[in-house]
MARBA-3410 file (N, C-alpha, C, O; in Angstrom, 1 decimal):
225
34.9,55.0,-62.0,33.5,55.3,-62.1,33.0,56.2,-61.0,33.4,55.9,-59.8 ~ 32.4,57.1,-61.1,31.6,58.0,-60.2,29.5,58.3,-60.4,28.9,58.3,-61.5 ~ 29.3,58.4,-59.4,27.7,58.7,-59.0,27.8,60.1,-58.6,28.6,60.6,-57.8 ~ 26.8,60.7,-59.4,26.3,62.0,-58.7,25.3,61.6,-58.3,24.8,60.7,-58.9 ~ 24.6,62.1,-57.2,23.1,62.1,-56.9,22.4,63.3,-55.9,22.7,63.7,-54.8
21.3,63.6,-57.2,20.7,64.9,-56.6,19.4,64.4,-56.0,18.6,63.7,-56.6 ~ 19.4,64.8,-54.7,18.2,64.4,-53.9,16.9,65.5,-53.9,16.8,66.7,-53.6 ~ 16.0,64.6,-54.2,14.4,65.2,-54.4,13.6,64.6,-53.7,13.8,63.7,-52.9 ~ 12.1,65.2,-54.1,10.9,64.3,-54.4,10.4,64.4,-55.4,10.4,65.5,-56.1 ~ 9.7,62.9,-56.0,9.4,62.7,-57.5,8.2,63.3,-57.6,7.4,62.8,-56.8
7.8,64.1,-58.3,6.5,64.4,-58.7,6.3,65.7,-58.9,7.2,66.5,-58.5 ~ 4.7,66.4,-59.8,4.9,67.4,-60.3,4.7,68.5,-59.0,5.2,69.6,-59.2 ~ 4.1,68.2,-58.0,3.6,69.5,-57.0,4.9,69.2,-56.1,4.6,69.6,-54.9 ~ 5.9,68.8,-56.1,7.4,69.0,-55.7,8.0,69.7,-56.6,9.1,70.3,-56.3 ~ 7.5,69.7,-57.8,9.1,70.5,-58.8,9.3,71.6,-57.9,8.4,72.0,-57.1
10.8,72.5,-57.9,10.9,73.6,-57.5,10.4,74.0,-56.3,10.0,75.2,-56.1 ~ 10.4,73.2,-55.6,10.5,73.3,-54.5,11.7,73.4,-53.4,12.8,73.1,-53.9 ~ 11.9,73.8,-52.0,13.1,74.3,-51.5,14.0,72.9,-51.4,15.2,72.9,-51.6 ~ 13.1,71.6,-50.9,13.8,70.0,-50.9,14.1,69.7,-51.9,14.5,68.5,-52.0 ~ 13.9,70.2,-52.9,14.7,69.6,-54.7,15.5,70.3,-55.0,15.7,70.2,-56.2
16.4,71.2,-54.4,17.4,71.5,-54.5,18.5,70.8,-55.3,19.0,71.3,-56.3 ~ 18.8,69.6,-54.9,19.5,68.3,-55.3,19.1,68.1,-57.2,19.8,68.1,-58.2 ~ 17.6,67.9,-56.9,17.1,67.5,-58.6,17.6,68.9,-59.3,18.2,69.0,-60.3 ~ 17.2,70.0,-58.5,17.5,71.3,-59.6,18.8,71.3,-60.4,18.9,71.7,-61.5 ~ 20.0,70.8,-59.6,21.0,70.3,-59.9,21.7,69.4,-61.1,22.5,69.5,-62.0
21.0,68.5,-60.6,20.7,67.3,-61.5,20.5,67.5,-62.8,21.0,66.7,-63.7 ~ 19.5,68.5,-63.2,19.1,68.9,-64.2,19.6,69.6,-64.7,19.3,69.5,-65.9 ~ 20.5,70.7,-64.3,21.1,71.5,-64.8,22.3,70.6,-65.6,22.6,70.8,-66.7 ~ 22.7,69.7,-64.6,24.3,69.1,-65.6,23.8,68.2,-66.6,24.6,67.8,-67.4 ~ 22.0,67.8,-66.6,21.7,67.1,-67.6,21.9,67.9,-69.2,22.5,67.6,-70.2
21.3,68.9,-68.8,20.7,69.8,-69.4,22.4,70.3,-70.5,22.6,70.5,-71.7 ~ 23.2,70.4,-69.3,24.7,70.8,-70.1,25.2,70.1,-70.7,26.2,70.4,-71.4 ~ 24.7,68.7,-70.5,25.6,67.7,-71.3,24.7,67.2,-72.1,24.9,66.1,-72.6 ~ 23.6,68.0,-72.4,22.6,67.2,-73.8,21.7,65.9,-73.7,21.2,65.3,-74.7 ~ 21.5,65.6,-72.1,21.0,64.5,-72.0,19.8,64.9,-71.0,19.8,64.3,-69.9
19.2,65.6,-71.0,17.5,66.2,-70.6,16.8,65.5,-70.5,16.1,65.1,-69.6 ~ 16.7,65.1,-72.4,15.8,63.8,-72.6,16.2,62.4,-72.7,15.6,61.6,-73.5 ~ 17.0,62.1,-71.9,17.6,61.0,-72.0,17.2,60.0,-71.0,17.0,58.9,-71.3 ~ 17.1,60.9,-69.5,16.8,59.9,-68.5,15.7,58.6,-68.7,14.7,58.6,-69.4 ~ 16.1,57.5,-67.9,16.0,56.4,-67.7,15.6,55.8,-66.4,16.3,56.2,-65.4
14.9,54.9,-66.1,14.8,54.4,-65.0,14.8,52.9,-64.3,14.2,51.9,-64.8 ~ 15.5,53.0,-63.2,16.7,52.0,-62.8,16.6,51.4,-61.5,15.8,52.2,-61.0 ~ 16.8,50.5,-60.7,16.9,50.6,-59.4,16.5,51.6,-58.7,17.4,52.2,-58.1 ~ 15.4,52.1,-58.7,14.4,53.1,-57.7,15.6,54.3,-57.9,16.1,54.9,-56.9 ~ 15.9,54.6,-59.2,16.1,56.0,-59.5,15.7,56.4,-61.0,15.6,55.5,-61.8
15.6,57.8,-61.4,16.1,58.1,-62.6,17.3,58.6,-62.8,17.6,59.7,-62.3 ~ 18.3,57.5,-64.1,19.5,58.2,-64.5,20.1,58.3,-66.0,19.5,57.6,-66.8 ~ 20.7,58.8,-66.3,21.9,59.2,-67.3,23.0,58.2,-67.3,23.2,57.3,-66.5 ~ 23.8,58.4,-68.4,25.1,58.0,-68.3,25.6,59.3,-69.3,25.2,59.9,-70.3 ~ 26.9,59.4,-68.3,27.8,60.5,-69.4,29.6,60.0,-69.1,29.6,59.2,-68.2
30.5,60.3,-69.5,31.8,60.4,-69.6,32.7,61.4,-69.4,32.6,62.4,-70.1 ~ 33.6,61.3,-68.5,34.5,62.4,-68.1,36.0,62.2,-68.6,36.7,62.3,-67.6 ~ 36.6,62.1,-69.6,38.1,62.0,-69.6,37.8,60.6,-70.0,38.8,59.9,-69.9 ~ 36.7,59.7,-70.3,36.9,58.3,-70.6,35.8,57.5,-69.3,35.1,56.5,-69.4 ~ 36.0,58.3,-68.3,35.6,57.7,-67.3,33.6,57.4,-66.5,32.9,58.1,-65.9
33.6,56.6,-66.9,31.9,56.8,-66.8,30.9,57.2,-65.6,30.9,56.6,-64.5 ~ 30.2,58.2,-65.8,29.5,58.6,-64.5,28.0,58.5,-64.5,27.4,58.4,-65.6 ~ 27.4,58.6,-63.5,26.3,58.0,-63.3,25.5,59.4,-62.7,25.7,59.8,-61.6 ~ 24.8,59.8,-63.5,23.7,61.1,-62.6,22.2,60.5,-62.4,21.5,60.2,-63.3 ~ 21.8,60.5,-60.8,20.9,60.4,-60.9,19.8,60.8,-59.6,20.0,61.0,-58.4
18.8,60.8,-60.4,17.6,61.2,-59.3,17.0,60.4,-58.6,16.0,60.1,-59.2 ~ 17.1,59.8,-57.5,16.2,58.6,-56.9,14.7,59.0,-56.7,14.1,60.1,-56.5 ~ 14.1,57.3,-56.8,12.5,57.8,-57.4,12.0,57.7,-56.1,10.9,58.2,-56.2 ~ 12.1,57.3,-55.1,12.3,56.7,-53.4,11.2,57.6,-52.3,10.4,57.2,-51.5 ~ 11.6,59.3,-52.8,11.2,60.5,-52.4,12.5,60.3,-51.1,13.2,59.3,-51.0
12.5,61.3,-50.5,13.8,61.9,-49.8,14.2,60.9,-49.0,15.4,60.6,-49.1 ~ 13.2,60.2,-47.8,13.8,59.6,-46.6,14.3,58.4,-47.1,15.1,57.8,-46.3 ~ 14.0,57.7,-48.2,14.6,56.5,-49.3,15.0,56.6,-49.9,14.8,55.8,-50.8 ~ 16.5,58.1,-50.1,17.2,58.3,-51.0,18.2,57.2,-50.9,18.7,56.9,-52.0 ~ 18.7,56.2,-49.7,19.9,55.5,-49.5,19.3,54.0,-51.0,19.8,53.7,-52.1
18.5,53.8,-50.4,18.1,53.0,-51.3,18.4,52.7,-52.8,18.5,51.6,-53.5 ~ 18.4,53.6,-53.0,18.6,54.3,-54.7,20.3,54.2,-54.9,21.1,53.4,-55.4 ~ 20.4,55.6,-54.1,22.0,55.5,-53.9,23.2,54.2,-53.8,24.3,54.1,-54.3 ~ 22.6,53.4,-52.9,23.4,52.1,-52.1,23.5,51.3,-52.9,24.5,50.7,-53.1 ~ 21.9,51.1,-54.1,21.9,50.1,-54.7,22.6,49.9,-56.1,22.5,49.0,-56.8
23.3,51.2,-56.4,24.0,51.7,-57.7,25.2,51.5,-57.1,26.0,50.8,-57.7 ~ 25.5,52.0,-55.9,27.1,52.2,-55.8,27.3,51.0,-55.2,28.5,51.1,-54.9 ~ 26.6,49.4,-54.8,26.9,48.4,-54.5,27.0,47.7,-56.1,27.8,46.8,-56.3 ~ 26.1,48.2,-57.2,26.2,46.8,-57.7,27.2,47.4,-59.1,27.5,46.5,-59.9 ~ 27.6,48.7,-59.2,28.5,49.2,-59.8,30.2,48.7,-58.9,31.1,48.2,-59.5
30.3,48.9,-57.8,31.4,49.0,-57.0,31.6,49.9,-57.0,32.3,50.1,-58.0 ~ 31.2,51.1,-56.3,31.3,52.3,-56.6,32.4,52.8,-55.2,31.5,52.5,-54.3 ~ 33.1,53.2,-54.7,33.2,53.2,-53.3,33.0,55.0,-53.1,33.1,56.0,-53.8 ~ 32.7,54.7,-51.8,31.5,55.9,-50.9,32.1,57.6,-51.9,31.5,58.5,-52.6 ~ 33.6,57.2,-51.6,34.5,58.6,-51.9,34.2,59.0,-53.4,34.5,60.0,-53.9
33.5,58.1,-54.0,33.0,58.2,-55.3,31.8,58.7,-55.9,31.5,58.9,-57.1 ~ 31.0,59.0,-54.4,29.6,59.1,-54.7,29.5,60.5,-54.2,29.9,60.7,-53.0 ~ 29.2,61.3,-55.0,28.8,62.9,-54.7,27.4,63.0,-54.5,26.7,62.7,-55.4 ~ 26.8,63.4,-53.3,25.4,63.8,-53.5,25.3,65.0,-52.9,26.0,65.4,-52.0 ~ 24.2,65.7,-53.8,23.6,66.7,-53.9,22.4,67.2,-53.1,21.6,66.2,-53.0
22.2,67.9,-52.6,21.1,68.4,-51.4,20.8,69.3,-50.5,21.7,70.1,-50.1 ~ 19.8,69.4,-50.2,19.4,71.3,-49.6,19.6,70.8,-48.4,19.4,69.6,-48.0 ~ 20.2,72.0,-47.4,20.3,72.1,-46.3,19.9,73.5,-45.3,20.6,74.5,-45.4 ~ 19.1,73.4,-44.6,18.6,74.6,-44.0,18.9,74.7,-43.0,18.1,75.2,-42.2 ~ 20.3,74.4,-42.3,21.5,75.5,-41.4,21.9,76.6,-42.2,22.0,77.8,-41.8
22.2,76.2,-43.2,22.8,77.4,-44.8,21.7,78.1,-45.0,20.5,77.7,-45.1 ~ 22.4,79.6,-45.0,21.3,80.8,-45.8,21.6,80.5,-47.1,22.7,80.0,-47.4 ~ 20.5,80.8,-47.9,19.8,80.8,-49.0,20.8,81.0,-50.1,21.4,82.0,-50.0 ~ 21.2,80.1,-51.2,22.0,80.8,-52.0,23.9,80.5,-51.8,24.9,80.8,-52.5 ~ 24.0,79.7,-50.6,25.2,79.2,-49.9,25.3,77.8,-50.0,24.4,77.0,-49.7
27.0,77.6,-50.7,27.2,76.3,-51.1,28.6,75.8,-50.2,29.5,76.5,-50.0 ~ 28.6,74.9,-49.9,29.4,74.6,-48.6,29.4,72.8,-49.2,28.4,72.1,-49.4 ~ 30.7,72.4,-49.5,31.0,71.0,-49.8,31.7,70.5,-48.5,32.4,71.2,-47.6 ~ 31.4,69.1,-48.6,32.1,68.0,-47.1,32.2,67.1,-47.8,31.6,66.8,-48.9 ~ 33.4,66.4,-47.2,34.0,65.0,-47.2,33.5,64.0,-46.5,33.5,62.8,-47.0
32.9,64.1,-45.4,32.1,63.6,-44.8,31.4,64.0,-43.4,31.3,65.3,-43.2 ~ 31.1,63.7,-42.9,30.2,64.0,-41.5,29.0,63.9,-41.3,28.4,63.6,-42.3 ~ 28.2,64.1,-40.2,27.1,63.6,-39.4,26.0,64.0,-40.7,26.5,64.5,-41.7 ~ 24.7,63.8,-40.6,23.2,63.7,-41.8,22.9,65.2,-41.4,22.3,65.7,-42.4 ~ 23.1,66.2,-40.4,22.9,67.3,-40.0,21.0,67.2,-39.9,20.3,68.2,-40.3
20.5,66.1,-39.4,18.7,66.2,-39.4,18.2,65.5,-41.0,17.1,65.1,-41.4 ~ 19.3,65.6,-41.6,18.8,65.4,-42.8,18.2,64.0,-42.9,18.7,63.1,-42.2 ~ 17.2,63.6,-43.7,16.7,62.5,-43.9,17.2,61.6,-44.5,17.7,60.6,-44.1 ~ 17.0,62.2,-46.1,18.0,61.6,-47.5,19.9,61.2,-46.8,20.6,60.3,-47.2 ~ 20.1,62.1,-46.0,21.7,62.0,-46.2,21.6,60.8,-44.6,22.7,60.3,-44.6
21.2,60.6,-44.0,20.8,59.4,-43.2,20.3,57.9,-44.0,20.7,56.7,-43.9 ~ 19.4,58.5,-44.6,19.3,56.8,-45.6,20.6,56.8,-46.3,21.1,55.7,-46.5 ~ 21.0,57.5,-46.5,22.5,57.4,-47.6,23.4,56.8,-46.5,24.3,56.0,-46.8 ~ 23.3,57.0,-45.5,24.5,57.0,-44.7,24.3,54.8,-44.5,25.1,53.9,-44.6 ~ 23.0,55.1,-44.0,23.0,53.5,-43.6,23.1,52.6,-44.8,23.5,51.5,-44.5
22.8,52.8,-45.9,23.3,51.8,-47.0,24.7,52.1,-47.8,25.1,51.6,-48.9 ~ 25.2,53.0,-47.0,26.2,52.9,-47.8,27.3,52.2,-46.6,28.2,51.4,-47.0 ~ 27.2,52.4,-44.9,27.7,51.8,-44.2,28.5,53.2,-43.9,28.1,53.0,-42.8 ~ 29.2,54.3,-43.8,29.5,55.1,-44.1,29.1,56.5,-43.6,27.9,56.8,-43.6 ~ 30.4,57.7,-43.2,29.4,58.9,-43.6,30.5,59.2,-44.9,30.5,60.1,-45.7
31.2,58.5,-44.8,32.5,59.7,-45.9,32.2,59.8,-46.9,33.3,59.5,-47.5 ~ 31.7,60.1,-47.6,31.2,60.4,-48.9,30.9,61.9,-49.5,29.8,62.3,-49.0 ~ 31.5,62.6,-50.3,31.0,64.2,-50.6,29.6,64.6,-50.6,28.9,64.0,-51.4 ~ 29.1,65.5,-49.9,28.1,66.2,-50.0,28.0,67.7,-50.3,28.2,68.7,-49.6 ~ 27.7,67.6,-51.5,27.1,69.0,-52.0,26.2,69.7,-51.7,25.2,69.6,-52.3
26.4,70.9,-50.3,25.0,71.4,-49.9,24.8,72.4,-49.8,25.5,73.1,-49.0 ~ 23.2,73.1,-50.8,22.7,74.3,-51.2,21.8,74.7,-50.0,20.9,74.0,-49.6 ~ 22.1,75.9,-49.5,21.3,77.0,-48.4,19.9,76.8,-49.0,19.6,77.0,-50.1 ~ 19.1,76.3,-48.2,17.8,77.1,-48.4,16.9,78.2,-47.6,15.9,78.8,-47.7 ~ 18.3,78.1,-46.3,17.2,79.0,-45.6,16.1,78.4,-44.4,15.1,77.9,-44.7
16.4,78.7,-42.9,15.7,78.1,-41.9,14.3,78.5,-41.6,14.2,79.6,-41.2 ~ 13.3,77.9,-41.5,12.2,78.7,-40.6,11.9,78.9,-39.0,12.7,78.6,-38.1 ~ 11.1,79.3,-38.9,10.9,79.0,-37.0,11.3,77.8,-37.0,11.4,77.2,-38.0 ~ 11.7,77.3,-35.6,12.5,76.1,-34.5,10.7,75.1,-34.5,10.3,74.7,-33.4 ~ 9.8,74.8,-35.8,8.6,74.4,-35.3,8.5,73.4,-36.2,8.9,73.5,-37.3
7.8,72.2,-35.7,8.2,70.9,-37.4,7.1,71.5,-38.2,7.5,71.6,-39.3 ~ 5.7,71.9,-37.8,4.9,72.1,-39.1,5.5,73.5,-39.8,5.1,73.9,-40.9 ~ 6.5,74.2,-39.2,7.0,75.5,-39.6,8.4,74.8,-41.0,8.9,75.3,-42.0 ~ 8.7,73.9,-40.5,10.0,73.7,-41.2,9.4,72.6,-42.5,9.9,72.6,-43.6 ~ 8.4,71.7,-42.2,7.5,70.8,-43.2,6.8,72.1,-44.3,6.6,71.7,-45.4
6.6,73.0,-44.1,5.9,74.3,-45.0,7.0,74.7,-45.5,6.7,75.4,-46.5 ~ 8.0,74.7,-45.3,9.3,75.9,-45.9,9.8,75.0,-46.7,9.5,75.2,-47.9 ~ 10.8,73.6,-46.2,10.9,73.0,-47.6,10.2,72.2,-48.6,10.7,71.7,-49.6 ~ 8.4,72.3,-48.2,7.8,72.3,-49.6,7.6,73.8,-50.4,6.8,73.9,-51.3 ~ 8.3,74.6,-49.9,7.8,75.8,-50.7,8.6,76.3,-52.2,9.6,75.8,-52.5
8.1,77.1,-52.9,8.8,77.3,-54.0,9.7,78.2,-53.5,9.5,78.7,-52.4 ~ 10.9,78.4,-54.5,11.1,79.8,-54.6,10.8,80.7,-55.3,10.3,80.6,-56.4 ~ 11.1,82.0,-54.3,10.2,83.1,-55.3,10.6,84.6,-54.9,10.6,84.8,-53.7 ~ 10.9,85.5,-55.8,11.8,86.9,-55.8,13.2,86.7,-55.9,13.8,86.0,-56.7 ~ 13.7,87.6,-54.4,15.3,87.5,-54.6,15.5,86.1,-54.2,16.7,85.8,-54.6
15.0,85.1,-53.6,15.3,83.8,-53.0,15.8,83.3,-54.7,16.9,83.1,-55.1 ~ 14.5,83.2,-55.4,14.5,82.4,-56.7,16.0,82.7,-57.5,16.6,81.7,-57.8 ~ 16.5,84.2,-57.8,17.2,84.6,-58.1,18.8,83.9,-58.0,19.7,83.6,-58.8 ~ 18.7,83.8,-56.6,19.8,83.6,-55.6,19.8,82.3,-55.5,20.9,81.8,-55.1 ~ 18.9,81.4,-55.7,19.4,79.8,-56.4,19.5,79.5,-57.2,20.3,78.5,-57.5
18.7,80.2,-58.0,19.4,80.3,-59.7,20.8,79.8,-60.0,21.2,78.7,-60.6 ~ 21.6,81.0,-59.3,23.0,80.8,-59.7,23.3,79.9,-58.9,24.1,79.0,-59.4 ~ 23.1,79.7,-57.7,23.2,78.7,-56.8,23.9,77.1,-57.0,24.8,76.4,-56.7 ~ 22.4,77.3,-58.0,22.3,75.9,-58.3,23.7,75.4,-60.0,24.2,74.3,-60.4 ~ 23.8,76.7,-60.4,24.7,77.0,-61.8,26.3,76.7,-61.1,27.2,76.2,-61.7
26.3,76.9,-59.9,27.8,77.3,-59.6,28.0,75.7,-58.7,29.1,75.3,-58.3 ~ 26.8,75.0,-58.5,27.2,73.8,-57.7,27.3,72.6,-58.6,27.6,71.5,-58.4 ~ 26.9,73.4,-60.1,26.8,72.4,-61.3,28.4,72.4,-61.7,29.0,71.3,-61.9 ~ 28.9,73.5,-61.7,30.2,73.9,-62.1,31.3,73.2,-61.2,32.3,72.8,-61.7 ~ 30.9,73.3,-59.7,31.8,72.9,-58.8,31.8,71.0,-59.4,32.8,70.5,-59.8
30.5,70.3,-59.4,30.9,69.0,-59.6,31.0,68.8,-60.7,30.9,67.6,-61.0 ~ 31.3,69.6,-61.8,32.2,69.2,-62.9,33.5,69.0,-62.8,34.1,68.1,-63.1 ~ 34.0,70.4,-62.1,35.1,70.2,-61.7,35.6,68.6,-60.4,36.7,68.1,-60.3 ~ 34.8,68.4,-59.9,34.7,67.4,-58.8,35.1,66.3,-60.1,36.1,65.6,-59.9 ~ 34.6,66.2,-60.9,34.8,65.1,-62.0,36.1,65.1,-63.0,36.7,64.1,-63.4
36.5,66.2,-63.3,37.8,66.4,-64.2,39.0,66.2,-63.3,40.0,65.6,-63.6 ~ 38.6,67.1,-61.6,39.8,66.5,-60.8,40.0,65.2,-60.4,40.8,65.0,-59.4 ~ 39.4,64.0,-61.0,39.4,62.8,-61.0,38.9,62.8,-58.8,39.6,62.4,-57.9 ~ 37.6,63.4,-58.8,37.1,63.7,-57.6,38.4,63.9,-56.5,38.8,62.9,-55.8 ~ 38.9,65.0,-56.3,39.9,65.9,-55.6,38.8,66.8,-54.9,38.6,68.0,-55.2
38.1,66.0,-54.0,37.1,66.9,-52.8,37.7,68.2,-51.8,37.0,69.1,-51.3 ~ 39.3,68.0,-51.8,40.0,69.3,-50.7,39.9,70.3,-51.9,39.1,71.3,-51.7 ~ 40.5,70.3,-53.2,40.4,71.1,-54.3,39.1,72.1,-54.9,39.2,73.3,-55.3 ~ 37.9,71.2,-54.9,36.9,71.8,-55.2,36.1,72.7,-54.1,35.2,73.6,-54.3 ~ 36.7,72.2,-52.6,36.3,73.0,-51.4,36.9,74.1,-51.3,36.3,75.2,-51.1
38.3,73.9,-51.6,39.0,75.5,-51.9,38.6,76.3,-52.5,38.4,77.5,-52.1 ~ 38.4,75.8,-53.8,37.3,76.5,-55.0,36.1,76.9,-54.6,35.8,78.1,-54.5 ~ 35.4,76.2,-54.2,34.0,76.5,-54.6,33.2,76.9,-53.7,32.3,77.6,-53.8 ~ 34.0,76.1,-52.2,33.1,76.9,-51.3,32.7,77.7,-50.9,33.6,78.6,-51.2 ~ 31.4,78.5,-50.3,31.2,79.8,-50.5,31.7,80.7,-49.2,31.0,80.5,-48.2
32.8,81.7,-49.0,33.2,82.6,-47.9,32.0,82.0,-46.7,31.0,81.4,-47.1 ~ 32.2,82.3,-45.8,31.5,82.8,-44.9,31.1,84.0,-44.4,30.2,84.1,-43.6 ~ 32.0,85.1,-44.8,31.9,86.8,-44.8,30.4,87.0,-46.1,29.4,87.7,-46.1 ~ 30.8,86.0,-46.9,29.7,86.0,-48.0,28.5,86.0,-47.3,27.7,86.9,-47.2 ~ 28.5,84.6,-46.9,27.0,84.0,-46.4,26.4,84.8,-45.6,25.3,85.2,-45.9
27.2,85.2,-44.3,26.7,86.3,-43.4,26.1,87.3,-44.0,24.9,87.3,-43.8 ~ 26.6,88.4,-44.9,25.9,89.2,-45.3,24.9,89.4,-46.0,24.2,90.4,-46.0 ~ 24.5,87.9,-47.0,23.1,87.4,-47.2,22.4,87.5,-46.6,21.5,88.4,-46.6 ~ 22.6,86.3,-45.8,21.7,86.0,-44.4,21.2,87.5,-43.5,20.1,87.8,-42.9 ~ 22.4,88.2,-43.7,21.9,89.3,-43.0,21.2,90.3,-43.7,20.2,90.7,-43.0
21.4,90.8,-45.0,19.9,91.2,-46.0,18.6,90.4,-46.1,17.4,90.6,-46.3 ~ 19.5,89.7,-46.0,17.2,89.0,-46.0,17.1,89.3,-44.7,15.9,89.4,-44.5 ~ 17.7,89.4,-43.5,16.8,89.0,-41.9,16.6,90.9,-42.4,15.4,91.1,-42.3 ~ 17.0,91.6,-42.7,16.8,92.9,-42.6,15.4,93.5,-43.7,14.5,94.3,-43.7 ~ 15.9,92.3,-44.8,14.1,92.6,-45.5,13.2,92.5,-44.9,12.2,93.2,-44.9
13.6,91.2,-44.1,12.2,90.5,-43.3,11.6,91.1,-42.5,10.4,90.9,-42.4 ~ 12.2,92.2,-41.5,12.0,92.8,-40.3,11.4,94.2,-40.9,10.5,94.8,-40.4 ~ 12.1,94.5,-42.4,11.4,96.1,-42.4,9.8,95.8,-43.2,8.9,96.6,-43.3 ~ 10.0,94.4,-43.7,8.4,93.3,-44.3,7.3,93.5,-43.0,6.2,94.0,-43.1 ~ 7.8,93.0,-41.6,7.1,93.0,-41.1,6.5,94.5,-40.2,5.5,94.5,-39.5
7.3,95.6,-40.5,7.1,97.0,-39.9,6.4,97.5,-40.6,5.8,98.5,-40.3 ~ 6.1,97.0,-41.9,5.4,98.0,-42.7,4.6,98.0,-42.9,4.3,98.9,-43.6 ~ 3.3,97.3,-42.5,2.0,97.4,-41.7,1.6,98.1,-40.4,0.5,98.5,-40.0 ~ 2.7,98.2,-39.7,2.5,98.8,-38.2,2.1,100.4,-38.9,1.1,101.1,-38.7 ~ 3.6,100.7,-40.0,3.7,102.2,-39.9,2.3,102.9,-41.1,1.8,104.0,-41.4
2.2,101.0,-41.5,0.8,102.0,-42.6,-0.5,102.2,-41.8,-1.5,102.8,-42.3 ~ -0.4,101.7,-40.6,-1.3,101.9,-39.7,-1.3,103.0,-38.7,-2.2,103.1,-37.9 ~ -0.2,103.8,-38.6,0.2,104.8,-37.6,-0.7,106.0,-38.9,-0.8,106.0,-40.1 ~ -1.3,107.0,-37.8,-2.1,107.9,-38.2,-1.1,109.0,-38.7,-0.2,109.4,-37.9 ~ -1.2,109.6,-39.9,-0.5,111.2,-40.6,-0.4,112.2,-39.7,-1.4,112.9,-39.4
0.6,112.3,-39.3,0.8,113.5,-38.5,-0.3,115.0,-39.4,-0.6,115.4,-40.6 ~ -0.6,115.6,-38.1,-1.4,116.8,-38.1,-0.5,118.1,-39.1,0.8,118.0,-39.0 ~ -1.1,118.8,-39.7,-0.5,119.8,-40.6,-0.7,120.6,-39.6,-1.7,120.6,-38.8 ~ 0.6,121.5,-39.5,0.6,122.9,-38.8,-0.1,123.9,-39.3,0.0,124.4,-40.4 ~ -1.1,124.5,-38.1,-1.2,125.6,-38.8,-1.4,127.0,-38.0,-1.5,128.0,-38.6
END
């Protein structure tokens, strides 16, 4: 038996936002496996049931909102017996540029909230985590509380799009490999030559974004005459 779980917040002025990364997820593999309209709700989440090779899995969204994702999580994979190595979750992380997918076997919550509640009810850090770039703001908390409530939008939007398609793909495969977490890291991880050069087109958008008021403000050179 396996748990996916894509971490959000419930409600409509969260959809699509940069911290639902996880749900965007979520939805996508619902969506592939014909069960969109299916969800249900359970032990302070909403979920699915689907089958892999026979084997039953569990997708779901906890209803908790982020810092009470363990809740949700703990209390499925305790009363299923699910063990930690079984539970994949899903979730935005803003060390990662935008559009960058980076899987772990385990390790520290990295600030994260959701993956700290996960950590204490599961007892645990070792458990797969699935995690989507969204992109840092200034070093400021009301700077970083505004960014991942924000939507995406242009090339950002674009660039999680697939983002979010290719992290659907990686935990399918996470599930056919009867969860083989070194295998799908091989696969799926994203370069880091990759990421860098993102990261480094948007810092270069950003910087010629913010010049281009100076220069619409510099006066037209004089005509010769």
């Amino acid at each position: 038996m396996k748990i996916i779980a894509g971490l959000g917040n419930i409600g409509r002025e969260y959809a699509g936002t940069r911290h639902n990364a996880g749900f965007m997820v979520a939805d996508e593999l619902a969506r592939r496996w014909g069960l969109e309209n299916s969800w249900r709700t359970d032990r302070d989440a909403s979920y699915v049931e689907y089958r892999v090779g026979g084997e039953k899995v569990w997708l779901l969204k906890p209803t908790t909102y982020m810092n009470l994702s363990g809740n949700a999580v703990g209390a499925w994979a305790h009363f299923y017996n699910v063990a930690p190595e079984d539970v994949a979750v899903v979730h935005d992380d803003m060390d990662l540029p935008v559009g960058t997918l980076r899987i772990r076997k385990k390790g520290s919550s990295g600030g994260h909230n959701g993956i700290k509640s996960i950590m204490n009810n599961l007892g645990t850090d070792t458990f797969p985590r699935f995690r989507l770039g969204i992109g840092h703001p200034a070093h400021d908390q009301q700077a970083v509380i505004n960014h991942v409530l924000q939507r995406f939008q242009g090339d950002d939007k674009k660039v999680m799009d697939d983002i979010v398609v290719k992290t659907a793909d990686a935990l399918e495969y996470w599930l056919e490999t009867g969860g083989d977490a070194d295998a799908v890291m091989q696969k799926f991880n994203t370069k880091p030559a990759t990421a860098k050069k993102r990261a480094a087109k948007a810092a270069a958008a950003e910087k010629a974004q913010d010049k281009a008021p100076e220069a619409a403000a510099d006066p037209a050179p004089a005509e010769t005459r």
